[in-house]
C-alpha positions in Angstrom: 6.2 15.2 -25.0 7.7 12.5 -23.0 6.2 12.0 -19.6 8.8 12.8 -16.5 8.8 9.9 -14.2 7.4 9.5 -10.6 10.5 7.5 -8.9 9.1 5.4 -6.5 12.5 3.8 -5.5 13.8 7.3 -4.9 10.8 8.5 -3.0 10.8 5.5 -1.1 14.6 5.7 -0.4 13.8 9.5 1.4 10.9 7.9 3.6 13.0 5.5 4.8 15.7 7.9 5.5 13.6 9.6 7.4 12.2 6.4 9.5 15.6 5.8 10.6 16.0 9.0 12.2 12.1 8.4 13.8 13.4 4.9 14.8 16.1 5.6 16.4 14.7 8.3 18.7 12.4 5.3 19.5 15.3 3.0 20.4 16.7 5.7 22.9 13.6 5.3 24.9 14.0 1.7 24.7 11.2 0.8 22.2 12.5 -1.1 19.2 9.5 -1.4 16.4 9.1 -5.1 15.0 7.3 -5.9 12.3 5.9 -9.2 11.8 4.5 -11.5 8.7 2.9 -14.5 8.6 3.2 -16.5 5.3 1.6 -19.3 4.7 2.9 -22.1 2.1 5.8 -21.5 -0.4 4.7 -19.5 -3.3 7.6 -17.4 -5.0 5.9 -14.7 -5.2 4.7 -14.4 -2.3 8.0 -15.4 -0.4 10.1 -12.1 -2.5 7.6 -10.2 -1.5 8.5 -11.2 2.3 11.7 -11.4 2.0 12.1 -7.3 0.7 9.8 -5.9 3.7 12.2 -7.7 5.8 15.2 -6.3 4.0 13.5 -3.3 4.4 13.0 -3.3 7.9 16.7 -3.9 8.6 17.9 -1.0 6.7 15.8 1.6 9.1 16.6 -0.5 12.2 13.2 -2.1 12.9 13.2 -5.6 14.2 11.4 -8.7 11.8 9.6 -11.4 13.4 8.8 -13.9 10.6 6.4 -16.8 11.1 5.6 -19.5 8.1 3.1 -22.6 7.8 2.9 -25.3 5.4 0.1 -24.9 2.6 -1.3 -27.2 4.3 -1.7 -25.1 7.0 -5.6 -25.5 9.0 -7.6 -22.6 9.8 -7.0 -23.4 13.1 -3.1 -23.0 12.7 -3.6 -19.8 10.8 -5.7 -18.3 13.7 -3.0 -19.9 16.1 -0.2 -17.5 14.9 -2.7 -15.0 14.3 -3.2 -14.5 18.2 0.7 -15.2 18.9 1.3 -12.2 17.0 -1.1 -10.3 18.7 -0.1 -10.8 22.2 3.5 -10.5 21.4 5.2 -7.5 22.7 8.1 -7.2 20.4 5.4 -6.8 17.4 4.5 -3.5 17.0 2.2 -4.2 13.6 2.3 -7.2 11.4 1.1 -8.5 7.9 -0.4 -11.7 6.5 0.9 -11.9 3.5 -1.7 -12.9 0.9 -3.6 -14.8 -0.8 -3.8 -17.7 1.9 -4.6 -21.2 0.5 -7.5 -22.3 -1.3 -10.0 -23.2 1.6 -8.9 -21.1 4.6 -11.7 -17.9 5.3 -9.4 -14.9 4.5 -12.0 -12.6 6.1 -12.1 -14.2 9.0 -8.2 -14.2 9.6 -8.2 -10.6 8.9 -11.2 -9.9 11.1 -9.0 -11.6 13.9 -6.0 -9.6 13.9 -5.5 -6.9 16.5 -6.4 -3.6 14.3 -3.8 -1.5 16.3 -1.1 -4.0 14.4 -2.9 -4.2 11.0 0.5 -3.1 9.2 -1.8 -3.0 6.3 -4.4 -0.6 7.4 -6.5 -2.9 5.7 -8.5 -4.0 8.7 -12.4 -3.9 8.2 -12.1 -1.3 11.8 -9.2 0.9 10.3 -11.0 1.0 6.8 -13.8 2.2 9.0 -11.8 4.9 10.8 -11.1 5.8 7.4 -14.6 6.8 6.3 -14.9 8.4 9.5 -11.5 10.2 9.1 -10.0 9.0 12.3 -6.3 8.4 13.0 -5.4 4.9 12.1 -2.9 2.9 9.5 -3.4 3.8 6.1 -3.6 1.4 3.6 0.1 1.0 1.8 -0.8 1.4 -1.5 -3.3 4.5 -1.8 -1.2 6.4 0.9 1.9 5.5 -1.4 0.2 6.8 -4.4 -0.7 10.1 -2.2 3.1 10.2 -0.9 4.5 10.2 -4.7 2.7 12.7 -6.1 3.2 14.9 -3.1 7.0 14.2 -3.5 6.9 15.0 -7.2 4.6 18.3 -6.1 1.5 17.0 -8.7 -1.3 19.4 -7.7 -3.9 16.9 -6.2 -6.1 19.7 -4.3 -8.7 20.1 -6.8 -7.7 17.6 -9.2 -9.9 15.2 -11.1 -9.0 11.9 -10.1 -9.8 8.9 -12.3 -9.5 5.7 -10.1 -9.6 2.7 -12.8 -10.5 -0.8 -10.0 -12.1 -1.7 -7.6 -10.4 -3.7 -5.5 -9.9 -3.3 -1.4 -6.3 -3.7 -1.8 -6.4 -0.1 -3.9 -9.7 0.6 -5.9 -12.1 0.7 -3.1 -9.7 3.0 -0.9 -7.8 4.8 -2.6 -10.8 7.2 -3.6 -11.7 7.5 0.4 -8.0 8.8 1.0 -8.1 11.3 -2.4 -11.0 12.8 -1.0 -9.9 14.0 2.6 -10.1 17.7 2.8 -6.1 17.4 3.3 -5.7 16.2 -0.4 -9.3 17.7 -1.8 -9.2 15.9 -5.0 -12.8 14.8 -7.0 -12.6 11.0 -7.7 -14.5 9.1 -10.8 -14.5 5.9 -9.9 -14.3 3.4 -13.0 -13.8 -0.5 -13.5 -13.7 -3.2 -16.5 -18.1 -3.3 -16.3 -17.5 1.1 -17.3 -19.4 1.7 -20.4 -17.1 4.7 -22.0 -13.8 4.4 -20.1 -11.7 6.2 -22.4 -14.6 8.9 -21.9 -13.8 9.3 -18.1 -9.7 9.0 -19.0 -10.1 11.9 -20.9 -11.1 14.3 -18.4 -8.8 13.0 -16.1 -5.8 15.0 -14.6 -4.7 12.2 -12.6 -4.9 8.4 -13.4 -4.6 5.4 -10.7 -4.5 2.4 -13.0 -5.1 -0.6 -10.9 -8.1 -2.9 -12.8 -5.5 -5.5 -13.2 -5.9 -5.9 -16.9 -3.5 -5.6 -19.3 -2.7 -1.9 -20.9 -6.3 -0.9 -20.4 -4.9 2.9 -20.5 -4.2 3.4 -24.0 -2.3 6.8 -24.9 -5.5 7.9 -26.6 -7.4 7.8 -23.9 -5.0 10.0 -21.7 -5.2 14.1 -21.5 -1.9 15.7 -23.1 -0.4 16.5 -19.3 -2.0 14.1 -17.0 -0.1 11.9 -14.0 -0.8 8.2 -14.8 0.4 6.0 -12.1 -0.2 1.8 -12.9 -0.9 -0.4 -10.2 -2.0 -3.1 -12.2 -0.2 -6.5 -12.1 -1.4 -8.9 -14.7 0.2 -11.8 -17.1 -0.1 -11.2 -21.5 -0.6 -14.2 -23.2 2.9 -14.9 -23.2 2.4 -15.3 -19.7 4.9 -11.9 -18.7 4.2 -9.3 -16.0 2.5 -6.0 -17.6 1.0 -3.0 -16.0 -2.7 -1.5 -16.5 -0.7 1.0 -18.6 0.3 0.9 -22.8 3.8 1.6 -22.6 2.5 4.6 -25.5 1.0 6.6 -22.8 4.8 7.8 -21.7 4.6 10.2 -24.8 1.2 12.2 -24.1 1.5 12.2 -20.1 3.1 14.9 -17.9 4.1 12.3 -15.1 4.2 8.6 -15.3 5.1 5.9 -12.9 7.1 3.1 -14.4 5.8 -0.6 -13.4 8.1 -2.0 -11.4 9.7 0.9 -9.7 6.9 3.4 -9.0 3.6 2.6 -6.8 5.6 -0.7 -5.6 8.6 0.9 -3.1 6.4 3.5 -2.1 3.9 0.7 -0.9 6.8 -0.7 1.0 7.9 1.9 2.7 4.0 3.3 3.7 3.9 -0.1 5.6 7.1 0.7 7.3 5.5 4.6 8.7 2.7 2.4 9.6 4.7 0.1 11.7 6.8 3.5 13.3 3.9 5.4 14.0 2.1 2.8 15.6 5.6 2.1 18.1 5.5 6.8 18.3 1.6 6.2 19.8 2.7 3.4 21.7 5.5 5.7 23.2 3.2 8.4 23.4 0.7 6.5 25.6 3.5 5.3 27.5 4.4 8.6 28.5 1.2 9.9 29.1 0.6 7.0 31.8 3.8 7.2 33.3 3.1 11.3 33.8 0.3 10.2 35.1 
């Protein structure tokens, strides 16, 4: 068996067709949606990673408001921009694009930011609205993970659900989002301190990789038939970029997401719905006063 592939680039590619549409209903009523990052010294990485949202932005018709600082960059200055963005009316949601320099409290930046422009629905408030299963931006990843195997029709309601990490980014809530009554799915949450992972793989009819360790999902561990998506970015000893996932595991699963190319557009194009529906509630209150 050779696992069929969850195409994240084409999933992402029908989101975004979508968004234009959405966007430019919004621009008829004279709202244009910005989004906004703030990125703080020069790191490669960090900078493509900027640089695509803001491609990706201009190909649905959303504005980009981009703000940088040296590495050198205070806590004050952070916070500075932090607020600008808040209070500016052309910035409908915005990100800041981590990690910040050594020294600066990333909490506390976060904590700061207006949670009705959280872009990243990573906001300890919109986490909490989470739990509470209130309306509020999703985090980009998990909600990109849901997306793709929606788009791919992979049975999720009822599903077991093996979430491999623990991180905020993914790990801690991605299981909150699997577990709505709208996808129903029963989550096993592991990590690298698990005693028998490949125990809990092998029940598994669904796999979010994301531990951020290198081919930790060997193709023995995987059920003949399972969805394995890999979130995980890490560096081999040769110092090269390779998922959570043994390349092996493409000939025992059903579905597979290839790393790049899978989880990765869909997370880019989650944070552009977030940015679009927060500009729709903003119309929609809008309205509401103005029939008022």
């Amino acid at each position: 068996m050779t696992a069929q592939i969850l195409d994240g680039k084409a999933t992402a590619a029908a989101i975004k067709s979508d968004l234009t549409v959405r966007v430019a209903a919004l621009k008829a009523q004279g709202i244009t949606p910005g989004l906004g990052t703030l990125l703080v010294g020069d790191d490669p990485g960090s900078r493509w990673y900027v640089n695509g949202k803001h491609r990706d932005c201009a190909q649905v018709g959303i504005g980009s408001i981009q703000r940088e600082l040296p590495d050198t960059a205070t806590q004050e200055e952070i916070e500075d921009v932090v607020r600008e963005l808040n209070d500016n009316p052309d910035c409908t949601g915005y990100i800041v694009q981590l990690p910040l320099p050594k020294g600066i409290d990333t909490n506390r930046v976060l904590e700061l930011m207006d949670p009705a422009k959280d872009a990243d629905g990573l906001h300890p408030m919109n986490l909490g609205r989470l739990v509470l299963n209130e309306a509020g931006p999703l985090p980009c990843t998990p909600q990109g993970v849901v997306q793709l195997l929606r788009h791919h029709d992979v049975e999720i309601n009822g599903a077991h659900v093996v979430v491999v990490g623990r991180g905020v980014t993914i790990g801690r809530s991605i299981p909150l989002l699997l577990t709505r009554k709208s996808e129903n799915a029963t989550v096993t949450q592991c990590h690298t301190g698990t005693r028998d992972l490949a125990a809990q793989l092998k029940q598994a009819d669904i796999i979010v990789a994301a531990a951020g360790s290198p081919h930790i999902i060997r193709p023995e561990y995987v059920k003949p038939g399972a969805a394995v998506l890999d979130v995980g970015v890490s560096r081999d000893e040769e110092g090269k970029i390779v998922g959570d996932v043994h390349p092996g595991v493409a000939e025992v699963a059903g579905w597979i997401s290839p790393n790049p190319g899978g989880v990765g557009p869909m997370t880019r194009a989650q944070l552009l719905v977030n940015v679009v529906e927060a500009a729709e509630r903003d119309a929609a209150a809008a309205a509401s006063v103005s029939a008022d």
